[in-house]
C-alpha positions as CSV (number, residue, x, y, z in Angstrom):
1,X,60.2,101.6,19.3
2,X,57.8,103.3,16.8
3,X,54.2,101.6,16.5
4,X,55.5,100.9,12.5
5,X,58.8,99.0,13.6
6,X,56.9,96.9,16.3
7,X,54.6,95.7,14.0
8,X,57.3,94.6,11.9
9,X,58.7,92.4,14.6
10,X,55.4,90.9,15.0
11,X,55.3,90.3,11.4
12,X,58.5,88.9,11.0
13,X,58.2,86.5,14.2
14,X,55.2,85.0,12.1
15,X,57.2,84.4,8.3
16,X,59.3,81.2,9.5
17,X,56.1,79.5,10.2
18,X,54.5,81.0,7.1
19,X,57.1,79.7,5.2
20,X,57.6,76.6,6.7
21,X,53.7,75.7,6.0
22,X,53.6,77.7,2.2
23,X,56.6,75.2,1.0
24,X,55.6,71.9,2.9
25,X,51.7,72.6,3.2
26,X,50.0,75.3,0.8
27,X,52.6,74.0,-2.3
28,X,51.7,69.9,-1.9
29,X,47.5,70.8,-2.3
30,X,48.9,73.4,-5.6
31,X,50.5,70.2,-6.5
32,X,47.4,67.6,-5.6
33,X,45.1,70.0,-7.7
34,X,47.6,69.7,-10.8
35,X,48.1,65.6,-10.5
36,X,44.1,65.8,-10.7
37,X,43.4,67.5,-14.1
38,X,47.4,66.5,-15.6
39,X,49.1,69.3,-15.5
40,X,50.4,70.7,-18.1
41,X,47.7,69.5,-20.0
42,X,43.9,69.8,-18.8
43,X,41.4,67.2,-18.0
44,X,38.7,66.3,-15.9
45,X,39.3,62.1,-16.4
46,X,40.2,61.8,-13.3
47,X,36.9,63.9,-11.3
48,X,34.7,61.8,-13.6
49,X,36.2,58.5,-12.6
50,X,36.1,60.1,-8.9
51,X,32.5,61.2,-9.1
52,X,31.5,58.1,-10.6
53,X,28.4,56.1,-9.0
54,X,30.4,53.5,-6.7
55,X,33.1,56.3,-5.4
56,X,29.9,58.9,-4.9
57,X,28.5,56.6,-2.6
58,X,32.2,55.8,-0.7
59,X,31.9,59.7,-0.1
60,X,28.3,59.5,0.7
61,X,28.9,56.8,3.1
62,X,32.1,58.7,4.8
63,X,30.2,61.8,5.3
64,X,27.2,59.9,6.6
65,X,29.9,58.0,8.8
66,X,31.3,61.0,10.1
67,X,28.3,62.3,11.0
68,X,27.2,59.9,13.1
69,X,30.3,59.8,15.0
70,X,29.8,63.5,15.8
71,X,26.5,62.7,17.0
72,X,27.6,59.1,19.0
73,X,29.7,61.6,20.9
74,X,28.0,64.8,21.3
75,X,25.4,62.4,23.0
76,X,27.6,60.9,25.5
77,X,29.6,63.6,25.5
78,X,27.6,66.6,26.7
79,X,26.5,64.4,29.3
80,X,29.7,63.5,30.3
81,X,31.3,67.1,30.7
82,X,28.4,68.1,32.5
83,X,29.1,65.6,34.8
84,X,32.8,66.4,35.1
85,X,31.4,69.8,35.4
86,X,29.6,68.7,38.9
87,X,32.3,67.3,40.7
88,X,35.3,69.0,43.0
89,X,38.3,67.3,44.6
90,X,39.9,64.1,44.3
91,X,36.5,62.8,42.5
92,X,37.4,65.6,39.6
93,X,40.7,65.1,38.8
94,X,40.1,61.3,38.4
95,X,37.4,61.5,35.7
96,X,40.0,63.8,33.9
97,X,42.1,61.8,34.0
98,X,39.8,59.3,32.4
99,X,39.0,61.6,29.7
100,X,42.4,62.6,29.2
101,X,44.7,59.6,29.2
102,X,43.1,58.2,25.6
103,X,43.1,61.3,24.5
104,X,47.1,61.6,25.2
105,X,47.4,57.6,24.7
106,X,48.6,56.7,20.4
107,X,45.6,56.4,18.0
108,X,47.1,53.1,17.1
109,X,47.1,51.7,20.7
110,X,43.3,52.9,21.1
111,X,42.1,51.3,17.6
112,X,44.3,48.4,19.0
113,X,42.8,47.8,22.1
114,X,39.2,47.1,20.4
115,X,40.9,44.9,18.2
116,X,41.5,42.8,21.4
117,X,38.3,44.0,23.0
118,X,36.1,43.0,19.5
119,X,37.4,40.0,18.9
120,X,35.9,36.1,19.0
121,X,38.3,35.4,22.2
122,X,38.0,39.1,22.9
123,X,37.1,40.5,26.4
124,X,33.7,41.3,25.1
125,X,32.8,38.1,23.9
126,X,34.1,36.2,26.5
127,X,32.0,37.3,29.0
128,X,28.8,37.5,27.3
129,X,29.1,33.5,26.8
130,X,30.5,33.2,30.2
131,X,27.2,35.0,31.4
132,X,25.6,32.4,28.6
133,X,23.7,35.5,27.0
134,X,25.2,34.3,23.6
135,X,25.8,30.9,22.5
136,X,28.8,31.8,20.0
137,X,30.5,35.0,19.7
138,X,29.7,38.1,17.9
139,X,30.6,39.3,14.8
140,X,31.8,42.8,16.4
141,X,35.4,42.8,14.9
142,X,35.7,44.1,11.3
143,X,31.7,44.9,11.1
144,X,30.4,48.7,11.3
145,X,29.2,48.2,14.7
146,X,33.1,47.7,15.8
147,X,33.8,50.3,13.7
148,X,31.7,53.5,15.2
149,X,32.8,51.6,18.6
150,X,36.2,52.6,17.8
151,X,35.7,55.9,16.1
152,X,33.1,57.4,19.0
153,X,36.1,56.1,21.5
154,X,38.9,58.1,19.7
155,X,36.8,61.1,19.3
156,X,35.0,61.1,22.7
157,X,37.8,63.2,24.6
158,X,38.0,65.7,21.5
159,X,34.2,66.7,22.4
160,X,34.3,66.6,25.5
161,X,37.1,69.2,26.5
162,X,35.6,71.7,24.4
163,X,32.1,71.1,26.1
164,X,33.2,71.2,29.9
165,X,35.8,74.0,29.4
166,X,32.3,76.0,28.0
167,X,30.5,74.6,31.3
168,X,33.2,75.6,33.7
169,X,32.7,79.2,32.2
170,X,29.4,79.3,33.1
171,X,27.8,81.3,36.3
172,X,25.9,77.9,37.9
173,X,23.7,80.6,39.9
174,X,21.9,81.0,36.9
175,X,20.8,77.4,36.8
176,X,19.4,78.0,40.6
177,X,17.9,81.5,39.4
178,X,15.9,79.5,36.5
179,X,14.4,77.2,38.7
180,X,14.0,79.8,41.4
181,X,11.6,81.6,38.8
182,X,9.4,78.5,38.4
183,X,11.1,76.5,35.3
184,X,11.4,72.6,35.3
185,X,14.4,71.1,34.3
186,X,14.0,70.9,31.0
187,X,13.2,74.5,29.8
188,X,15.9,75.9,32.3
189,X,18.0,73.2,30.3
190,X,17.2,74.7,27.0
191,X,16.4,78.2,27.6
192,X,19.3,78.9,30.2
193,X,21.9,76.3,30.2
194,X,22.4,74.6,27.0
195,X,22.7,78.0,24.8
196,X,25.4,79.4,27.0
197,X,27.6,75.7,26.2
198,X,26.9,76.5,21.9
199,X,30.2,77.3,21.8
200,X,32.2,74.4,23.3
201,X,29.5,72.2,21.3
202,X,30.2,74.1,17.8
203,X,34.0,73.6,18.8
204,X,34.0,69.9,19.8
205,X,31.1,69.2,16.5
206,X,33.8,70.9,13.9
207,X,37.2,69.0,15.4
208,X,35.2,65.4,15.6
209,X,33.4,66.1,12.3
210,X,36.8,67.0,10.5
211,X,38.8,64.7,11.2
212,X,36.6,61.4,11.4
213,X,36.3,62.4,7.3
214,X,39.9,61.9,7.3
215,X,40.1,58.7,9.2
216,X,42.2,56.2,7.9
217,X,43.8,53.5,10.8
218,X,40.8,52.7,12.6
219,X,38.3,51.8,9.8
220,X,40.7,50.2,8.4
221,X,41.6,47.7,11.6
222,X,37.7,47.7,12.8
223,X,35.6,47.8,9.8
224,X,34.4,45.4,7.1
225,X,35.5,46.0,3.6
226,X,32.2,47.2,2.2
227,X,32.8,50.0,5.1
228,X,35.3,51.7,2.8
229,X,36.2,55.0,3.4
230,X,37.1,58.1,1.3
231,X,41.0,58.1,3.2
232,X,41.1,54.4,2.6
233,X,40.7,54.8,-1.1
234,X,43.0,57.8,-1.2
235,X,45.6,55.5,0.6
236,X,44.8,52.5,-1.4
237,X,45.4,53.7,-4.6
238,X,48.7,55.3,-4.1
239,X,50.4,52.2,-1.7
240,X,48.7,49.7,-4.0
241,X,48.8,51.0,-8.1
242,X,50.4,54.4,-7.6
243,X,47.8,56.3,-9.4
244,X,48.4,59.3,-8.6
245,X,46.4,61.3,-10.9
246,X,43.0,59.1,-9.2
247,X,44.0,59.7,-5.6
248,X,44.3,63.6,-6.1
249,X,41.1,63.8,-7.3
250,X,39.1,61.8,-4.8
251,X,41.6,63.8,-2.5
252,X,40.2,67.0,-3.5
253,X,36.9,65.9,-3.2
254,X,37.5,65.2,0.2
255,X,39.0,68.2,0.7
256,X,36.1,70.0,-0.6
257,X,33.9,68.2,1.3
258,X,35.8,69.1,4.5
259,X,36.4,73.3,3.8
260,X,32.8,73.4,2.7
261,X,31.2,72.1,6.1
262,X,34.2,74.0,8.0
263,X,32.7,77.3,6.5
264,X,29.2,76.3,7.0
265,X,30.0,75.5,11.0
266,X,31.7,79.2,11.3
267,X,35.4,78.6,10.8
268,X,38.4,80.0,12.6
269,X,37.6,82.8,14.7
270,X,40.7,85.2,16.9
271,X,39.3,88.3,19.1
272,X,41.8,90.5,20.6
273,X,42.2,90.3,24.2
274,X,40.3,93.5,24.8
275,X,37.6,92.9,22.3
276,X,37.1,89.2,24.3
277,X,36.6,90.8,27.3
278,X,34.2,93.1,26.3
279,X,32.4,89.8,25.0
280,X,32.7,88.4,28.4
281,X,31.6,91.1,30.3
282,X,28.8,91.9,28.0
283,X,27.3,89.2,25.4
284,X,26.5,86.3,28.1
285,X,25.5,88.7,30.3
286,X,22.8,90.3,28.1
287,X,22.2,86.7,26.9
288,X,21.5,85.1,30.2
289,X,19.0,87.9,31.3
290,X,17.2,87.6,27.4
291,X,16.9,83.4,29.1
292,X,16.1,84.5,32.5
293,X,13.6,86.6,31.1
294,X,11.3,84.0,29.3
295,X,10.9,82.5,32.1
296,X,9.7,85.4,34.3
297,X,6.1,86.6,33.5
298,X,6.6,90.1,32.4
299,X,3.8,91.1,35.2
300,X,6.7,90.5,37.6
301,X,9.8,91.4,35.7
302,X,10.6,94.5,38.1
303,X,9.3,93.5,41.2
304,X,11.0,92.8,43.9
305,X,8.8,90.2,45.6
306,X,9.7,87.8,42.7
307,X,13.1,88.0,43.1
308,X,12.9,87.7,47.2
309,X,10.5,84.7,46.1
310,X,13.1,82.7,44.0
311,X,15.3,81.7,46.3
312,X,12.2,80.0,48.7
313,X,11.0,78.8,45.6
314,X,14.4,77.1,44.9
315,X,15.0,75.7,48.8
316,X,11.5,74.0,48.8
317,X,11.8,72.2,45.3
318,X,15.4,71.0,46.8
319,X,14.0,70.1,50.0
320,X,11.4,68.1,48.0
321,X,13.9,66.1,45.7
322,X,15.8,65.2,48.7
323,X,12.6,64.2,50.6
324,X,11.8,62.1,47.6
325,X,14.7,59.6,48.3
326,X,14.2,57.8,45.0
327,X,17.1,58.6,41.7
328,X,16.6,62.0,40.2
329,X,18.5,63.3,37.5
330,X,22.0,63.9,39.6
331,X,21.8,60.2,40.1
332,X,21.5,59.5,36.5
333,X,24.0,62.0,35.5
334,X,26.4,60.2,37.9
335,X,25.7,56.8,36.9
336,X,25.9,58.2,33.0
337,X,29.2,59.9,33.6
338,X,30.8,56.6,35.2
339,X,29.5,54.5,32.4
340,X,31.7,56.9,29.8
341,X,34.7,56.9,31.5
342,X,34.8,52.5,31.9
343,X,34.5,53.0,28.7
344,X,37.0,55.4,27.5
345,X,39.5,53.9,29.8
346,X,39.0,49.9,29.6
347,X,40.5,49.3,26.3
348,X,43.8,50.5,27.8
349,X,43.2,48.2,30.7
350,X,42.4,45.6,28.8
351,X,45.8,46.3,26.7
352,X,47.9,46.5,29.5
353,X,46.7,43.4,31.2
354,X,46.8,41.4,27.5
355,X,50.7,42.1,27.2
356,X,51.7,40.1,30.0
357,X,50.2,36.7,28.0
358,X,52.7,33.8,27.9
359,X,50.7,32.7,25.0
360,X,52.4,32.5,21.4
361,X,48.7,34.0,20.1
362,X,46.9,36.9,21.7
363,X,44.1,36.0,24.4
364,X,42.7,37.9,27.0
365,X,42.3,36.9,29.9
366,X,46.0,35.5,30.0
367,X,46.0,31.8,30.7
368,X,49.5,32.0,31.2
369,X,51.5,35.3,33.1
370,X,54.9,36.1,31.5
371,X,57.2,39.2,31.0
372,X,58.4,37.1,27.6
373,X,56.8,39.6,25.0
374,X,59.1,42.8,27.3
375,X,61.8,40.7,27.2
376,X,61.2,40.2,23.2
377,X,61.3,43.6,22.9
378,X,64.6,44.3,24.3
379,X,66.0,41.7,22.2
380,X,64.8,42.5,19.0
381,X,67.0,45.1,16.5
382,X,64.4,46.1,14.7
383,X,62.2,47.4,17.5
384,X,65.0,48.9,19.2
385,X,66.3,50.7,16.3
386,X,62.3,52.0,15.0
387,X,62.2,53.0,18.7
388,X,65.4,55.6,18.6
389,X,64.2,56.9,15.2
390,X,60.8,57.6,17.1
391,X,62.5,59.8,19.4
392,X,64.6,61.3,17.2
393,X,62.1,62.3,14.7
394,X,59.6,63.4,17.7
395,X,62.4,65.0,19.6
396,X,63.6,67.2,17.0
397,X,60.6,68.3,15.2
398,X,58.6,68.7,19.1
399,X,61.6,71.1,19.9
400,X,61.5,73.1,16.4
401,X,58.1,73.5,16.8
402,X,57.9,74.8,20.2
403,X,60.2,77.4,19.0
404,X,58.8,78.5,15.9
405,X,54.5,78.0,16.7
406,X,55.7,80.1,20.0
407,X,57.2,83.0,18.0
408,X,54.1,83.0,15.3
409,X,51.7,82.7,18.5
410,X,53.6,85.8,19.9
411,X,53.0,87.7,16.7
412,X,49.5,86.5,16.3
413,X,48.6,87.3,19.6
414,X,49.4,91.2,19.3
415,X,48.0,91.4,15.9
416,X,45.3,89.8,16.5
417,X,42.8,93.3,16.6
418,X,44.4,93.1,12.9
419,X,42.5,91.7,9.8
420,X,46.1,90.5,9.2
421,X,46.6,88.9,12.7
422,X,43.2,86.7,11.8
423,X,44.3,85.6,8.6
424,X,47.9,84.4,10.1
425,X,45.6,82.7,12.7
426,X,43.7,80.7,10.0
427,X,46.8,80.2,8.0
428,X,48.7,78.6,10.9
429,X,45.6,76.6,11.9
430,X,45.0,74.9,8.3
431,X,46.5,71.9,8.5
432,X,44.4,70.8,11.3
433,X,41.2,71.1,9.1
434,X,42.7,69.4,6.1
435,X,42.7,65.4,6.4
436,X,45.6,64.0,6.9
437,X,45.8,61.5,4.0
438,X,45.3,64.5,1.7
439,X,47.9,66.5,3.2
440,X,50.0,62.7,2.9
441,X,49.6,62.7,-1.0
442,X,50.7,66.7,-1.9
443,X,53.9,66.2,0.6
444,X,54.8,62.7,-1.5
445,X,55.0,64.3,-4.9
446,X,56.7,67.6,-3.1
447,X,59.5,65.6,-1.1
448,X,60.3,63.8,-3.8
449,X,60.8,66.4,-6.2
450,X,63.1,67.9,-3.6
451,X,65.0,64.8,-3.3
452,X,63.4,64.4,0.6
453,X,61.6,61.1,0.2
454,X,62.9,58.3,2.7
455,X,65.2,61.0,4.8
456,X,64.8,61.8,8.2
457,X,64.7,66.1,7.0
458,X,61.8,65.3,5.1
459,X,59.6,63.3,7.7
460,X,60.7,65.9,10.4
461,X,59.6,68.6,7.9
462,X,55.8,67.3,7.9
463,X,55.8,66.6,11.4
464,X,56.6,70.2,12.5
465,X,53.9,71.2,9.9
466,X,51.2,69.0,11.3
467,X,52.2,70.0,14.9
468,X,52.2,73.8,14.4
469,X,48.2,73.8,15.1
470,X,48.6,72.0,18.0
471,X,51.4,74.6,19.6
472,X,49.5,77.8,18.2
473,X,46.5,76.9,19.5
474,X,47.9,76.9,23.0
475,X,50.3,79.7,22.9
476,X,48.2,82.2,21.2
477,X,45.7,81.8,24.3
478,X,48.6,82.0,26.6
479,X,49.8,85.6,24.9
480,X,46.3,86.6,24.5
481,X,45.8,85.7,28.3
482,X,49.2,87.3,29.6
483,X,49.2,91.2,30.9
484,X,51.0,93.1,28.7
485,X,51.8,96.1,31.4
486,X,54.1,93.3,33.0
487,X,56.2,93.6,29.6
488,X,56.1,97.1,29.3
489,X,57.0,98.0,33.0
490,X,60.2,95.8,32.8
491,X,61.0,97.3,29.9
492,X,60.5,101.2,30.9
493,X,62.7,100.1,34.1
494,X,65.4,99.4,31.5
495,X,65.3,95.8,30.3
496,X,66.0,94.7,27.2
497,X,63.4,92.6,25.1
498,X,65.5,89.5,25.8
499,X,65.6,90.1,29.2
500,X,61.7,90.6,29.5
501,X,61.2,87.7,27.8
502,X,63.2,85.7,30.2
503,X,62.5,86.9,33.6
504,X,59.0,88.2,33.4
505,X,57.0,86.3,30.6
506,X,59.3,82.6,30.7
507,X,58.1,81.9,34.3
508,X,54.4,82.7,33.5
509,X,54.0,81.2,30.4
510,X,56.1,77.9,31.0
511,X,53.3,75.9,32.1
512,X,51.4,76.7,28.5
513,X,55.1,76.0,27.3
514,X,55.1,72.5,28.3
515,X,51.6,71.6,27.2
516,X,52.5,72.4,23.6
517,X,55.9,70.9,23.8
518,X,54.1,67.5,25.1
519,X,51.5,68.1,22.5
520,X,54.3,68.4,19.7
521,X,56.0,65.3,20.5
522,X,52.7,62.9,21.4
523,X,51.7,64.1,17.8
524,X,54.9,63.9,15.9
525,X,55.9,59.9,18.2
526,X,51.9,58.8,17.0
527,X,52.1,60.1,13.4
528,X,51.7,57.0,11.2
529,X,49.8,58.3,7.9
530,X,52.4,61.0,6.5
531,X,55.2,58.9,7.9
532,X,54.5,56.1,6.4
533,X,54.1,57.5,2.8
534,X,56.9,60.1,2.7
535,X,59.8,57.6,5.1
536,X,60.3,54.9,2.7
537,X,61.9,51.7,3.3
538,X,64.4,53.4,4.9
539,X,63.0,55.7,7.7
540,X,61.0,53.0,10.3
541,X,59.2,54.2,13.2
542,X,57.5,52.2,16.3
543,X,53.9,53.4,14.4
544,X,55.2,52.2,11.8
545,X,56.6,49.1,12.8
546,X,53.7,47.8,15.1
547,X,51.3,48.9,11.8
548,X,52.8,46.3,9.8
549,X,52.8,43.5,12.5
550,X,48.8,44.2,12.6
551,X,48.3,43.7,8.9
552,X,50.5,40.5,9.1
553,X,49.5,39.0,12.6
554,X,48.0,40.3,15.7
555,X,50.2,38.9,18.4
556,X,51.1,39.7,21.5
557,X,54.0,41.9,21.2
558,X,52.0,44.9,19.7
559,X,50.4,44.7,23.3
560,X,53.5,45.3,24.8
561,X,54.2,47.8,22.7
562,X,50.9,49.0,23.2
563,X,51.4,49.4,27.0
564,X,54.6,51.3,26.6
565,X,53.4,53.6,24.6
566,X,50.4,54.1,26.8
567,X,53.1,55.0,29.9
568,X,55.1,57.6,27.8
569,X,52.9,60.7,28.4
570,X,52.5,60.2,31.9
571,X,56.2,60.0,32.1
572,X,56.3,63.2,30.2
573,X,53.7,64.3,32.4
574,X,55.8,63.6,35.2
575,X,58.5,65.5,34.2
576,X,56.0,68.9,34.0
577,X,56.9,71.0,37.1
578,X,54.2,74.1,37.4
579,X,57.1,76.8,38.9
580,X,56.1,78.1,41.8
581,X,53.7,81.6,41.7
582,X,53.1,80.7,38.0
583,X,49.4,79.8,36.8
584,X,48.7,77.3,34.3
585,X,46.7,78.1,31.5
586,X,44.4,75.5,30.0
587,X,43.1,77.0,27.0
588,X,39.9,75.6,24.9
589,X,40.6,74.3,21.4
590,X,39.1,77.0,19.1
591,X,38.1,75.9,15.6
């Protein structure tokens, strides 16, 4: 095959997903931006009304949220991935699985559980009187101290990965060389160690930043009224007066808000395999000796004695920490790291132990043990029937966008030394930098001017649009990952492509595989905002379904629903077999 016709495969393997996202993605924000000014006609009414002095400080107040959240957990989680960084064995794969299982568990479930953990009989409360260091209970439920609780909790795991995957890249004899050379702690820490992590903390800063602008469930089930957010308003003026016209223009100021501190943080970046590892041979490496070298006088920079002198240097400081007997920072990191992950994984716990209440209202701790609210759920219609349409819609949109995000991450991945290649990268990666209540408005007015609005086509539609990200993301660093000779010596010893595909690069990309189809459907089964706009009255879904019973009443039943929903990934999980000889590949988000 000529160089011309291959690169018109690749090409073509990216267009479904190109057009999937240009009808159901690019179109609705065309359609946002004409609802703002009244198209046909032209005026800026609506911007004026949006930019007025009490929605200017909404904004103000959602940026200067979002901030803080990104800074809540950048805070605890550096620390924390460093400390996940330190350990091997048994000890390692249970604080991952701290920091993972909120991160796979629904966002509804998570705000939930602090809803249960906030409250005047809530866990919190309840022992602090019990301890009688309060005489009545907090006001920590719909305050902005419950709030940021919430928001830092469902963020935490999005800053960390980033963060550790950038540690575990790291040589840790530099560390040892730095202090070897006479550096304390803290300059090795910020000459050597922390500039070499930039990149997981840029990562994990833009994904946190991003989307707490967009956030929508949580403020709304934590915060006080006068915490008001920009998504709330968006959402509050299309469910309550349908003004439309208003929404897309506090919508696009969102939206401008977002791109504009996207750009500023860097963007999307792809590098061709090669041109990576040319990075990774060369770039830390120079980097590292620039840090190494401010901290060796440059009297001694080429002699040998100095070097021979680092490593005694190192042993004696070692033997003196030991010696010292007393905490040092190792302990402190330890203690810090243990802190985070009670706290990332107690509001599940909490959950969990809160559903089997025999109770008519929601208490925790139970006074009375009972399977009743289970048993409840088996009964009811309604539940049953917004559970199948759960896994239907999930089902179907996890397996259509397996398939398509795997053949755009193909192409992608070989164009990726291409301008082109970058720009189908950034393309495919949009909707995860767009909030999701403004993507929520454009696909309302879109669906229903194709006749979509309340059908199952039309939800399924968004969710594979909304999950493309997700499945890009992983596969593209699978392809760029995988050795291409592999491909072209089973095709020079007379394969055909499909046969390549299914012998050779199948087995060794199937772990990555599974990942993004888990991914897919966790993303599509927890979707709540588009769903609930674009479904209608007719299309109900368990999100949906235990979102109305918490506007209503917070009873018990939404905790058993809770704790289901908390077991489905790790039954998913389970299900994951890693072939044997294949390697999984755990890629870092890139933003």
């Amino acid at each position: 095959m000529t160089t011309l016709a291959r690169v018109t495969v690749l090409r073509l393997a990216v267009v479904p997903v190109l057009l999937l996202l240009l009808l159901f993605f690019y179109y609705p924000l065309v359609r946002i931006a004409g609802l703002s000014v009244h198209f046909p006609a032209f005026t800026l009414a609506e911007f004026t009304a949006a930019l007025n002095p009490v929605n200017s400080a909404i904004a103000l107040r959602t940026f200067v949220i979002a901030a803080s959240v990104t800074g809540l957990c950048l805070l605890i989680g550096y620390p924390t991935a460093a400390f996940l960084s330190q350990l091997r064995g048994t000890a390692k794969k249970v604080v991952i699985f701290c920091v993972v299982m909120p991160f796979l568990t629904s966002l509804l479930v998570r705000s939930y559980a602090w809803v249960v953990l906030l409250g005047d009989e809530g866990a919190i409360n309840r022992a602090l009187m019990a301890l009688h260091l309060i005489d009545r209970p907090l006001e920590l439920l719909y305050s902005r101290a419950g709030m940021m609780i919430g928001m830092v909790h469902v963020m935490l795991p999005i800053m960390i990965l980033p963060v550790y995957s950038s540690m575990q890249a790291m040589d840790p004899m530099l560390w040892r060389a730095a202090q070897g050379l006479g550096s304390g702690r803290i300059r090795a820490f910020l000459t050597v160690y922390f500039p070499q992590t930039l990149s997981g903390v840029r990562g994990g800063c833009i994904l946190v930043f991003i989307i707490s602008l967009g956030f929508y469930i949580t403020p709304a089930m934590l915060g006080h009224s006068s915490d008001l957010m920009l998504g709330n308003l968006v959402a509050n003026n299309v469910e309550s007066s349908l003004n439309f016209g208003f929404a897309s223009a506090l919508a696009l100021v969102l939206l401008g808000g977002t791109l504009l501190i996207f750009l500023a943080l860097g963007g999307v970046s792809l590098r061709a395999k090669g041109a990576k590892q040319a990075d990774d041979a060369d770039v830390p490496a120079r980097g590292s000796a620039r840090s190494l070298s401010r901290l060796l006088p440059s009297q001694l920079a080429d002699l040998t004695p100095a070097v021979a002198l680092s490593g005694l240097r190192w042993r004696r400081q070692r033997e003196r920490e030991q010696a010292s007997g007393g905490l040092n920072g190792r302990h402190l990191l330890f203690a810090f790291g243990t802190l985070a992950c009670i706290y990332l994984v107690l509001p599940s716990v909490i959950v969990v132990i809160a559903s089997f209440n025999g109770r008519d209202t929601l208490a925790f701790p139970p006074t009375e043990w009972s399977l009743r609210w289970y048993e409840f759920l088996l009964r009811d219609a309604d539940w049953r029937h917004a559970g199948l349409a759960s896994l239907k819609i999930a089902g179907t949109s996890g397996l259509l966008t397996v398939l398509l995000g795997t053949a755009a991450a193909y192409g992608i991945a070989r164009l990726s030394p291409r301008n082109e290649g970058r720009l189908f990268y950034g393309l495919a990666l949009a909707p995860m930098v767009v909030p999701t209540v403004v993507t929520a408005l454009g696909a309302f007015k879109v669906l229903s001017d194709l006749g979509l609005y309340g059908t199952l086509s039309g939800v399924v539609a968004m969710h594979i649009c909304l999950s493309i990200p997700l499945v890009v993301v992983v596969m593209v660093a699978a392809f760029s990952t995988f050795d291409y000779r592999l491909e072209m010596a089973s095709q020079s010893l007379g394969a055909s492509r499909s046969m390549t595909f299914k012998r050779v690069m199948m087995p060794l990309l199937l772990p990555s595989l599974l990942t993004a189809t888990l991914l897919a459907f966790l993303h599509s089964f927890d979707e709540l905002i588009i769903t609930g706009l674009i479904a209608g009255t007719k299309v109900v879904t368990i999100p949906i379904k235990m979102w109305e019973n918490i506007r209503n009443q917070v009873d018990p039943v939404i905790a058993a629903v809770s704790t289901l929903l908390i077991l489905l990934p790790f039954l998913m999980l389970l299900l994951q077999r890693t072939p044997k000889g294949a390697h999984a590949v755990s890629p870092p988000l890139h933003a």
